[in-house]
N, C-alpha and C positions, 0 to 999 in steps of 0.2 A: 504494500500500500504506500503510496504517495504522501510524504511529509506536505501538507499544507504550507508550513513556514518557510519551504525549498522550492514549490511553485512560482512562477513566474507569476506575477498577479500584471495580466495585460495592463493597466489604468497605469502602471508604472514607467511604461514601453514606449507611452505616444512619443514623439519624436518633440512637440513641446514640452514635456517633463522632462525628457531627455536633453534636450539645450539648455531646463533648465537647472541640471545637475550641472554642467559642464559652465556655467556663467557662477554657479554658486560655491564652483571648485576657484574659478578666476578671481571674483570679489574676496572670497576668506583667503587666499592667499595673499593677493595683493595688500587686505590689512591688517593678515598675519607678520607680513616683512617690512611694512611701512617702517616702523619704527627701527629695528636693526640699519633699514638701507640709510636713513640717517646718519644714524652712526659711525656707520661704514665709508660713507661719503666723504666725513671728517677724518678720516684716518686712509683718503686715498684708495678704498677695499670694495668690493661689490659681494657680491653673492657667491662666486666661490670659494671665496677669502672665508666667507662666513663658516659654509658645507665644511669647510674643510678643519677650522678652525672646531668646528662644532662636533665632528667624529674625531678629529687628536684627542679632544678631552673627554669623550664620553666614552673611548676606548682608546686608556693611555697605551704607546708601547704600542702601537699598531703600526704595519707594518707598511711601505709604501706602496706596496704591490695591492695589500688589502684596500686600503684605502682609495688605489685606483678601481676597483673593483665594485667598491660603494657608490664613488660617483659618477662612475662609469662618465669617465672625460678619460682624453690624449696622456699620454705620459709628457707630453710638452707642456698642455694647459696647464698640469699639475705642477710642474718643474717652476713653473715662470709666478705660480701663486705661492706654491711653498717656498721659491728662492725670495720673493718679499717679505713673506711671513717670519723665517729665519731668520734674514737678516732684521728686520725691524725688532728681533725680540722677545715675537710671541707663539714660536715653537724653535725645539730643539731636536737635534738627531742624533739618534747613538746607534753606535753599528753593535749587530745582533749579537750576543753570544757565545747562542749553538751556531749559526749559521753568519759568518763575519758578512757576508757579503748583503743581508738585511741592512735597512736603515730605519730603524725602529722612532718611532717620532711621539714626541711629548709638548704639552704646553710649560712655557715661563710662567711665574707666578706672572707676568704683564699678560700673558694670552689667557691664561685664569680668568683674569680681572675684566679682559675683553670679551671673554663667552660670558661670563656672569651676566656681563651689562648687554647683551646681545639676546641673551637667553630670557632673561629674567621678565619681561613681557611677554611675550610670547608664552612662557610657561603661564602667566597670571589669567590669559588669553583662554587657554586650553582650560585649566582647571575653573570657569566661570564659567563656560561654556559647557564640562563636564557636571557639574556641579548644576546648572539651569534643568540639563536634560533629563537625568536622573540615571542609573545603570543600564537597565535596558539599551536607551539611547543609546550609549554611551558603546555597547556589544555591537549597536545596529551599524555603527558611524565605523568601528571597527572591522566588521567583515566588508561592510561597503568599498573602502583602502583598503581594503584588501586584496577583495576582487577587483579593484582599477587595477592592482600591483602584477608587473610579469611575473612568471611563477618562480624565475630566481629572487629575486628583490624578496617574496612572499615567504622565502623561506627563513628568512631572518627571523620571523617572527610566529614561526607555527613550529612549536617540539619539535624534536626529531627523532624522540622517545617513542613516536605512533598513539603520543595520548591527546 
């Protein structure tokens, strides 16, 4: 028997509910980042500077290769935002280990201080919004990203235990 809650509920499908997902992804992003691209502006940095700034510290000690993999950009792009970022301060690089030939990357207590103040909206953003919606919502809005997400990206965030 067929889950109802896995059904396709057509009224979801029309092609205007549909643009209007796709406008409503546009408008929350763009005053998701308003405030960072500020920031960032002042300090010369745009949006990759952020990405990038944003996985060094949420996974210290990540690895260059990983991290090209997250943001799925050039190893140029990457080269030419992390060689700013280093030099200005607000990450560092240490070679691997187990493996010398990693270049394992961490933030400065100044690139700390810069994701805090990067983050620290954004996070206020989400949990107001999480908090409005109540739980449920909050599972709805998550499989919904979910399923936008290709199914590598998706696996970041679904076990790998099969639970």
């Amino acid at each position: 028997m067929r889950n109802p809650q896995n059904t396709a509920n057509p009224l979801f499908l029309r092609d205007e509910d549909l643009r209007q997902g796709i406008e409503l992804l546009f408008f929350a992003y763009r005053d998701f980042t308003a405030r960072a691209d500020e920031i960032l502006a002042k300090q010369h940095m745009g949006r990759a500077h952020h990405r990038t700034i944003y996985f060094v510290g949420r996974y210290p000690d990540i690895t260059v290769s990983d991290l090209l993999d997250i943001l799925s950009i050039t190893k140029q792009s990457l080269s030419r935002v992390l060689g700013q970022l280093v030099r200005e301060g607000f990450i560092v690089q240490k070679t691997g280990t187990v493996d010398r030939r990693q270049r394992l990357l961490q933030l400065t207590d100044k690139g700390r201080a810069l994701e805090a103040e990067l983050t620290s909206e954004q996070r206020a953003r989400i949990a107001a919004a999480y908090k409005d919606a109540g739980a449920v919502s909050v599972e709805g809005f998550r499989k919904v990203m979910l399923g936008i997400m290709d199914v590598s990206a998706r696996r970041r965030f679904t076990p790998s235990d099969g639970t």
